[in-house]
C-alpha positions as CSV (number, residue, x, y, z in Angstrom):
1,X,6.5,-13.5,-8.1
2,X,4.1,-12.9,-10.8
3,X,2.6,-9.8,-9.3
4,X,6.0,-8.5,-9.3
5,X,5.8,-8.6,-12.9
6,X,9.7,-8.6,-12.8
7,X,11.4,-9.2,-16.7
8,X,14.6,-10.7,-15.8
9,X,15.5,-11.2,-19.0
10,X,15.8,-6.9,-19.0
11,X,17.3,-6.9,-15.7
12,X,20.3,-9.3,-16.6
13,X,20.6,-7.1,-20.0
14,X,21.2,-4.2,-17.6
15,X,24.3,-6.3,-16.1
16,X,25.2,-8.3,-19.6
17,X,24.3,-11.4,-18.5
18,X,26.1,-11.6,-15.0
19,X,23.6,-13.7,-12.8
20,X,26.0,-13.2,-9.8
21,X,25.6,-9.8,-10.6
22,X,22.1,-9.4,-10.5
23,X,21.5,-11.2,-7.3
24,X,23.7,-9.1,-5.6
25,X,21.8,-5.9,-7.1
26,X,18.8,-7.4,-6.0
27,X,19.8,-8.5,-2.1
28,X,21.0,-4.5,-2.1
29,X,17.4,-3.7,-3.3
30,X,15.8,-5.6,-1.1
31,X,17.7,-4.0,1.9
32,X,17.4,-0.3,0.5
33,X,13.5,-0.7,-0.3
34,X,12.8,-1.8,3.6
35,X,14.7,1.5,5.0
36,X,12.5,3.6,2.2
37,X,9.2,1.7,3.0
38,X,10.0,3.2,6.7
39,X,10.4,6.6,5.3
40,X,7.8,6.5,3.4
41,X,5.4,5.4,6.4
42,X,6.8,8.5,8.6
43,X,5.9,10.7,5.8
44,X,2.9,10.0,5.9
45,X,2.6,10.1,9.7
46,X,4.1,13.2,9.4
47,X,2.3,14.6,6.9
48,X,5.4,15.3,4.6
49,X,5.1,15.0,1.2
50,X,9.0,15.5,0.1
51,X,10.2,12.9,2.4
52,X,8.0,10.4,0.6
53,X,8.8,11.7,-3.3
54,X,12.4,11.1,-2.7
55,X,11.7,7.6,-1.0
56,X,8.9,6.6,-3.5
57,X,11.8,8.1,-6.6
58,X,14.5,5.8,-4.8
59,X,12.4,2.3,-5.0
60,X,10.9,3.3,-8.4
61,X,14.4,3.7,-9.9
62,X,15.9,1.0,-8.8
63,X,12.9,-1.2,-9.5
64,X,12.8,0.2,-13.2
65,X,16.8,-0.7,-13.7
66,X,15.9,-4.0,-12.4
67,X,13.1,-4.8,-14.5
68,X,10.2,-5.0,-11.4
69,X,7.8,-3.4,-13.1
70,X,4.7,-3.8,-10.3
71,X,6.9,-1.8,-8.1
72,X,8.1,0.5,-10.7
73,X,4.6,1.6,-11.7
74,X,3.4,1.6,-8.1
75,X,5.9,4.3,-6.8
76,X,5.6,6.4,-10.1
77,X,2.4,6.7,-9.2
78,X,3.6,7.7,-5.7
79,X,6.3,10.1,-6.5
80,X,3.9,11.9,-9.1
81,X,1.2,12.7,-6.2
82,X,3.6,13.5,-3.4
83,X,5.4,16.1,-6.0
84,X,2.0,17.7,-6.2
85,X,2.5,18.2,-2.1
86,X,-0.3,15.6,-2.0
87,X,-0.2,12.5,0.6
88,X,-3.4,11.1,-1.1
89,X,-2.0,8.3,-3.6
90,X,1.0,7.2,-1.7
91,X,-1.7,6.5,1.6
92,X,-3.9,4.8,-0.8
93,X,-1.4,2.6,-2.4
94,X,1.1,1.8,0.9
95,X,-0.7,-1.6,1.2
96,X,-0.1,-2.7,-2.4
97,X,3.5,-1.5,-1.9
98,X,3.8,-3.7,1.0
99,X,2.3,-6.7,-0.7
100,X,4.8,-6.3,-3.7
101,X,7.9,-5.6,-1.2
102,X,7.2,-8.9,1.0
103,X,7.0,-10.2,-2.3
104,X,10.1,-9.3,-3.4
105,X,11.9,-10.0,0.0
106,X,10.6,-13.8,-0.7
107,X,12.9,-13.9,-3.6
């Protein structure tokens, strides 16, 4: 969980201290970030760079409100290149996206 680099302490300011809260917010992530893993795998199959900035921009902000700050910086980096039209970074960096999402599943 350490690669996640996830500050909970952040995450249960976001829901003023509801732990019940947060680990529902965090199941719903969980599901959400599978379906736009999948996305973001077609677009790059497809070669579509605006299916994968508005998949990469749906992880990233829900990993930023919940304090996962691996995953945050991982799809920033995504969302940046594919809104340049470019497939480069978000290729480069699916693995490390998977790594960090089986990691966060194991929660």
């Amino acid at each position: 969980m350490s690669d996640l680099r996830w500050d909970k302490a952040f995450a249960l300011e976001q829901v003023v201290g509801d732990e019940e809260l947060l680990q529902e917010l965090v199941e719903i992530f969980k599901k959400s970030s599978l379906s736009d893993l999948a996305i973001i795998k077609q677009s790059i199959e497809k070669g579509d760079a605006a299916m994968g900035t508005a998949s990469s921009h749906s992880i990233k902000g829900a990993a930023a409100s919940l304090g996962f700050q691996a995953l945050r910086e991982v799809t920033e980096a995504m969302e940046t290149d594919c809104r340049n039209g470019s497939l480069l970074v978000i290729t480069a960096q699916l693995p490390e996206l998977e790594k960090l999402l089986t990691l966060l599943q194991e929660m």
